[in-house]
C-alpha positions as a printed NumPy array, in Angstrom:
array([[-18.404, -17.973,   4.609],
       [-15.367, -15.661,   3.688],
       [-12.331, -17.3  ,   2.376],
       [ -9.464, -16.28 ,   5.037],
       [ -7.672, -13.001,   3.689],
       [ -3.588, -13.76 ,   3.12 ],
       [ -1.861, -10.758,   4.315],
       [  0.265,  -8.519,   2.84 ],
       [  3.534,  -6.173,   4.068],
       [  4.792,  -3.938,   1.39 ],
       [  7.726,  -1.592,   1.63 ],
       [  7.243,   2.   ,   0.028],
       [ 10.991,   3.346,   0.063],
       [  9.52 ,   6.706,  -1.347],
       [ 12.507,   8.903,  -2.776],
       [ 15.315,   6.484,  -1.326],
       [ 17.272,   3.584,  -2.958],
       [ 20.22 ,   4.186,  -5.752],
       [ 21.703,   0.885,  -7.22 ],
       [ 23.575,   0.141,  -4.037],
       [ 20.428,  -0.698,  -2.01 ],
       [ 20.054,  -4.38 ,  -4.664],
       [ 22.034,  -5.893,  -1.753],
       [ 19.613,  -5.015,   0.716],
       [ 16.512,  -6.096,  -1.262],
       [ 18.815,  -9.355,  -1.628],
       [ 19.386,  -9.922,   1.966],
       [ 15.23 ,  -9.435,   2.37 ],
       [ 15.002, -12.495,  -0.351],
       [ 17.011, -14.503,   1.71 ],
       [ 15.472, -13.822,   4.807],
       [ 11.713, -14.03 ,   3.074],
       [ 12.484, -17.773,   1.954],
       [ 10.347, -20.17 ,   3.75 ],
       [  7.539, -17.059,   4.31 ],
       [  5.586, -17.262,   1.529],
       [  2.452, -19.4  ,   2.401],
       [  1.987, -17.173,   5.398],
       [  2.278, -13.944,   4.238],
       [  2.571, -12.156,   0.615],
       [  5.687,  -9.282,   0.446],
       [  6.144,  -6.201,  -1.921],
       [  8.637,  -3.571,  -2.603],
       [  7.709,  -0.478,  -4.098],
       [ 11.037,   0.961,  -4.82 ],
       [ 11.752,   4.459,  -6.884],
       [ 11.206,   4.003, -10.396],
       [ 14.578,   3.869, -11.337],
       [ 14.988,   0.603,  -9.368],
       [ 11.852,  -1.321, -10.714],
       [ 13.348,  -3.213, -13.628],
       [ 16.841,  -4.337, -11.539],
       [ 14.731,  -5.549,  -8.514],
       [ 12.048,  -7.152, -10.509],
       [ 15.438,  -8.927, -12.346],
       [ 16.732,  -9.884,  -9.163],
       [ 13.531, -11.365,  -7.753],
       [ 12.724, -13.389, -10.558],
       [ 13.787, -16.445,  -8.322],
       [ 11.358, -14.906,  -5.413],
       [  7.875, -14.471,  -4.671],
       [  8.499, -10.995,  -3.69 ],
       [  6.275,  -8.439,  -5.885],
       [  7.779,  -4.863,  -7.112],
       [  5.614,  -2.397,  -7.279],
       [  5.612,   1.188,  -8.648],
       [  4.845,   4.671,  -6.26 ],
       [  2.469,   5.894,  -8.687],
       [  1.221,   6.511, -11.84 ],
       [ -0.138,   8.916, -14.344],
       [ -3.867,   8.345, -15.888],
       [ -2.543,   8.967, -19.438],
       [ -0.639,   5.976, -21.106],
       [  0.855,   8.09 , -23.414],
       [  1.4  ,  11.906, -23.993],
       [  3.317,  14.993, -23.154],
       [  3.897,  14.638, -19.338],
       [  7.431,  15.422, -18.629],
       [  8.663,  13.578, -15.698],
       [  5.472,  11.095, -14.756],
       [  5.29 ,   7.782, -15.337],
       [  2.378,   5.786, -16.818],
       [  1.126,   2.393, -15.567],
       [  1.996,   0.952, -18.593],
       [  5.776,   1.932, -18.499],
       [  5.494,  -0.05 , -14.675],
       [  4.241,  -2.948, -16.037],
       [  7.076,  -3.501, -18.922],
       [  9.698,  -2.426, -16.001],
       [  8.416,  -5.511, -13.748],
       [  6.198,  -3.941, -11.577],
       [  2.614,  -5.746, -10.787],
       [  0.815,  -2.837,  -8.563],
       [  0.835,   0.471,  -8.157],
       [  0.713,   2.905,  -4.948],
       [ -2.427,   5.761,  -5.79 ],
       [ -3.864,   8.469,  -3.625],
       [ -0.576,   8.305,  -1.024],
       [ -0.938,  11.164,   1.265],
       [  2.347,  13.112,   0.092],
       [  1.163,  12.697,  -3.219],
       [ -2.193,  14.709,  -1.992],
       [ -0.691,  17.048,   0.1  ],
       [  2.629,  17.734,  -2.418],
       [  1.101,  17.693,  -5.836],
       [ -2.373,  18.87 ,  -4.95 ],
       [ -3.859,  14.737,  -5.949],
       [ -7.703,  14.503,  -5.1  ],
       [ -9.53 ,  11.684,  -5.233],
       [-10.879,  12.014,  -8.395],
       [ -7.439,  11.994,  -9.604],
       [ -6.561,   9.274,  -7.825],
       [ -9.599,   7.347,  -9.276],
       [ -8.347,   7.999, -12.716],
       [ -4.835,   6.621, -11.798],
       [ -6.857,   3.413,  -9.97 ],
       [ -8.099,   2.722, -13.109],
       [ -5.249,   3.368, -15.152],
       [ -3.25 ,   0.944, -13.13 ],
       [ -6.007,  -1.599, -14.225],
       [ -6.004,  -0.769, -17.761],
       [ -2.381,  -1.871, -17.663],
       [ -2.655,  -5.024, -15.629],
       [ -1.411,  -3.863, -12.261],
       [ -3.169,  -3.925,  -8.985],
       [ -3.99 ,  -0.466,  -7.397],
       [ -3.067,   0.273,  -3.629],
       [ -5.569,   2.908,  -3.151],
       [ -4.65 ,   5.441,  -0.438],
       [ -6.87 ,   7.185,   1.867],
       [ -6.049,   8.485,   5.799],
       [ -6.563,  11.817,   8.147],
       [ -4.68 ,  14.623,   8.993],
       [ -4.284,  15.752,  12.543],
       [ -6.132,  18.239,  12.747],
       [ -9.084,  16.852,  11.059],
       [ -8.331,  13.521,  13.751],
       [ -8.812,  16.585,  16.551],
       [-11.798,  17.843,  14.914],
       [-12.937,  14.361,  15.331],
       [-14.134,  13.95 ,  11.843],
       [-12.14 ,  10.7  ,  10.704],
       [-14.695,   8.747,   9.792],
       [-16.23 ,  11.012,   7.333],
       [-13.038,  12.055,   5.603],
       [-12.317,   8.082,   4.904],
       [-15.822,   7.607,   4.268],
       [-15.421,  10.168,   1.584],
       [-11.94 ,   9.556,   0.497],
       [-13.461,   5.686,  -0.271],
       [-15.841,   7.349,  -2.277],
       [-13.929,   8.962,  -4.078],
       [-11.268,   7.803,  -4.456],
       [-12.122,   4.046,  -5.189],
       [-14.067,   3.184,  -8.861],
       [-17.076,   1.588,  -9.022],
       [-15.599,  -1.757, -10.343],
       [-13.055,  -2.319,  -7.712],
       [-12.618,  -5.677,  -7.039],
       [-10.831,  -8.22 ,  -4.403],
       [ -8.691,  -8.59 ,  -7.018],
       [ -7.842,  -5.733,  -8.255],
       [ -7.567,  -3.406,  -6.091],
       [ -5.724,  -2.881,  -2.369],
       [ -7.24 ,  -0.228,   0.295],
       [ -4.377,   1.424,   2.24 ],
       [ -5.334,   3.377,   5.555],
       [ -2.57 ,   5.373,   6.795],
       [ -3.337,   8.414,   9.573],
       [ -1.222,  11.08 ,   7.859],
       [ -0.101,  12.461,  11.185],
       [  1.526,   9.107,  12.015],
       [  3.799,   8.724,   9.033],
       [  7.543,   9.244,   9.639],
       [  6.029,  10.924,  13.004],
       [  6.872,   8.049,  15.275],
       [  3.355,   8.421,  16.738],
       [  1.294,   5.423,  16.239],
       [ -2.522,   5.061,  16.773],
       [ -3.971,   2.824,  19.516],
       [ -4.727,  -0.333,  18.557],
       [ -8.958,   0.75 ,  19.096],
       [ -7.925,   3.53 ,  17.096],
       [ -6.77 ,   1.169,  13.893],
       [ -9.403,  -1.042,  14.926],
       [-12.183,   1.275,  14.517],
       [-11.039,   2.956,  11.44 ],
       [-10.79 ,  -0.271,   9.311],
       [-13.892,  -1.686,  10.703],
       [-15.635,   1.385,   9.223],
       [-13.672,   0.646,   5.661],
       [-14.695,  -2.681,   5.694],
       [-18.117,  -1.744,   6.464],
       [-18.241,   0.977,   3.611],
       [-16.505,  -1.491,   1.645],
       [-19.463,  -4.549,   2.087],
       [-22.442,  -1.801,   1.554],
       [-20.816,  -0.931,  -1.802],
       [-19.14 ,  -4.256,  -3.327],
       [-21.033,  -6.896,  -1.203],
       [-18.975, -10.325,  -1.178],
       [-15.792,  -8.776,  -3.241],
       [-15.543,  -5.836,  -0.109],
       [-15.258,  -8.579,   2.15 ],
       [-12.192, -10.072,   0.808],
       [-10.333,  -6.983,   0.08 ],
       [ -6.995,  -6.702,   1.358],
       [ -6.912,  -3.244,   4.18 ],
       [ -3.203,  -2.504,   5.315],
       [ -2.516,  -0.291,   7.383],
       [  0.111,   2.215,   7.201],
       [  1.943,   4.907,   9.678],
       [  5.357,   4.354,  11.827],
       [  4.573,   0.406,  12.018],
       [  7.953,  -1.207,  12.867],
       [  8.96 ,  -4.486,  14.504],
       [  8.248,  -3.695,  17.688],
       [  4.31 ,  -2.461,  17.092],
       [  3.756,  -4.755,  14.333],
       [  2.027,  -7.782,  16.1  ],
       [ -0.287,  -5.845,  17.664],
       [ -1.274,  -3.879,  14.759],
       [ -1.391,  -6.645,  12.584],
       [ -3.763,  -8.533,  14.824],
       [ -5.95 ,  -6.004,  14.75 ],
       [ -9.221,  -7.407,  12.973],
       [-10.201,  -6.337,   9.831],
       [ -6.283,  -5.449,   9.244],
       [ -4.723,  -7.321,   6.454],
       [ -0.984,  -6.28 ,   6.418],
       [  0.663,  -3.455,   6.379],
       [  2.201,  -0.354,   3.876],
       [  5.921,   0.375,   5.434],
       [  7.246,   3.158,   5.141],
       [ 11.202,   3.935,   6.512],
       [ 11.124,   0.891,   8.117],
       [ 11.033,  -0.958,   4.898],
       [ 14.712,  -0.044,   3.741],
       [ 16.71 ,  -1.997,   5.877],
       [ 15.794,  -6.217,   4.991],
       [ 16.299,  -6.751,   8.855],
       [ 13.576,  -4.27 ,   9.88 ],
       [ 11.241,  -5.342,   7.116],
       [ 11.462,  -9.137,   8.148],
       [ 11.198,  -8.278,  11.926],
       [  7.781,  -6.968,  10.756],
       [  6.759, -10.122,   8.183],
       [  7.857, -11.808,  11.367],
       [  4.149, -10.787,  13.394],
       [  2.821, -13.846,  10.837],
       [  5.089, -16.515,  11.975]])
């Protein structure tokens, strides 16, 4: 029998956050107290922000988590980061494969299986990526593009442990638009699937969040969506109230 699967919420602020925005990540502290046994909570601020926040939560369960990495640890790559520069700033995962990532810098998921791995080498745990477009939703071919994106995009020695699959319709981020409930439901029932064929008991118990417009008012029904583990925030994760409104669906 499965062990039950604690959930997880983190907060991706993407390019937002100067040194100003400690006071919100204070205010979510406060209002995460008393949380923790029900539900785990990350922030995964700009890089810039890493080593302050992972300061301030020293006195908090809260994780900090980087936006990405690079596969090197070392070496002439002006302007990227390597996993190993996230791990001595505080951070203890990673974000890989994020759709803007893909569609902005050209990522595939062989690069993103490079980066999965990197994250490893240095200790962190990887939040692998993977989710549609719209038009390949209207073509109806969903299933097969996370199928492959899983694939590819996830090593071979992925564990429960280790590693973090993130399923986020790319038409539904910062869109408003949210999938049905069915819609979630039969997406991350495929993942898990995919997930149990390839890693047996260690697919079972790993974590699937799901991603795309979720705020306060959606999240209890998405997050009671079998087979749907938490949940990767977007916009709504840089304002403490919104963020706990959504930690709220596990009280």
């Amino acid at each position: 029998m499965s062990t039950p699967i604690k959930p997880l919420v983190a907060g991706n602020w993407k390019m937002n956050g100067l040194a100003t925005q400690v006071t919100e990540f204070a205010a979510l502290v406060d209002g995460y107290s008393g949380m923790e046994d029900k539900v785990d909570c990350m922030i995964c601020p700009p890089a810039t922000l890493i080593a302050a926040l992972a300061n301030f939560s020293q006195e908090s369960t809260i994780e900090i988590g980087g936006q990405n990495c690079h596969a090197s640890a070392t070496g002439a790559h002006t302007g990227d980061i390597s996993a190993e520069m996230l791990s001595d700033a505080g951070a203890t995962s990673v974000i890989v494969g994020h759709s803007e990532r893909r569609a902005d810098h050209g990522e595939t998921s062989e690069d993103v299986n490079r980066c999965a791995r990197a994250a490893w080498r240095a200790g962190l745990v990887s939040i692998i990526c993977i989710g549609e477009t719209a038009e390949q939703r209207k073509q109806g071919i969903t299933l097969d593009i996370i199928g492959e994106q899983l694939l590819g995009s996830v090593p071979d020695d992925a564990t429960s442990s280790n590693c973090v699959i993130a399923y986020e319709p790319v038409w539904a981020i910062g869109t408003g638009l949210t999938p049905t409930a069915q819609d979630v439901a039969d997406v991350h029932s495929s993942i898990r699937q995919s997930l149990v064929r390839r890693f047996g008991d260690e697919g079972q118990q790993m974590r699937l969040l799901y991603g795309g417009s979720v705020k306060p008012a959606n999240a209890a029904e998405l997050m009671g969506v079998i087979d749907v583990d938490g949940a990767l925030v977007g916009g709504a994760s840089l304002k403490a109230a919104d963020l706990l409104g959504i930690l709220n669906a596990y009280e």
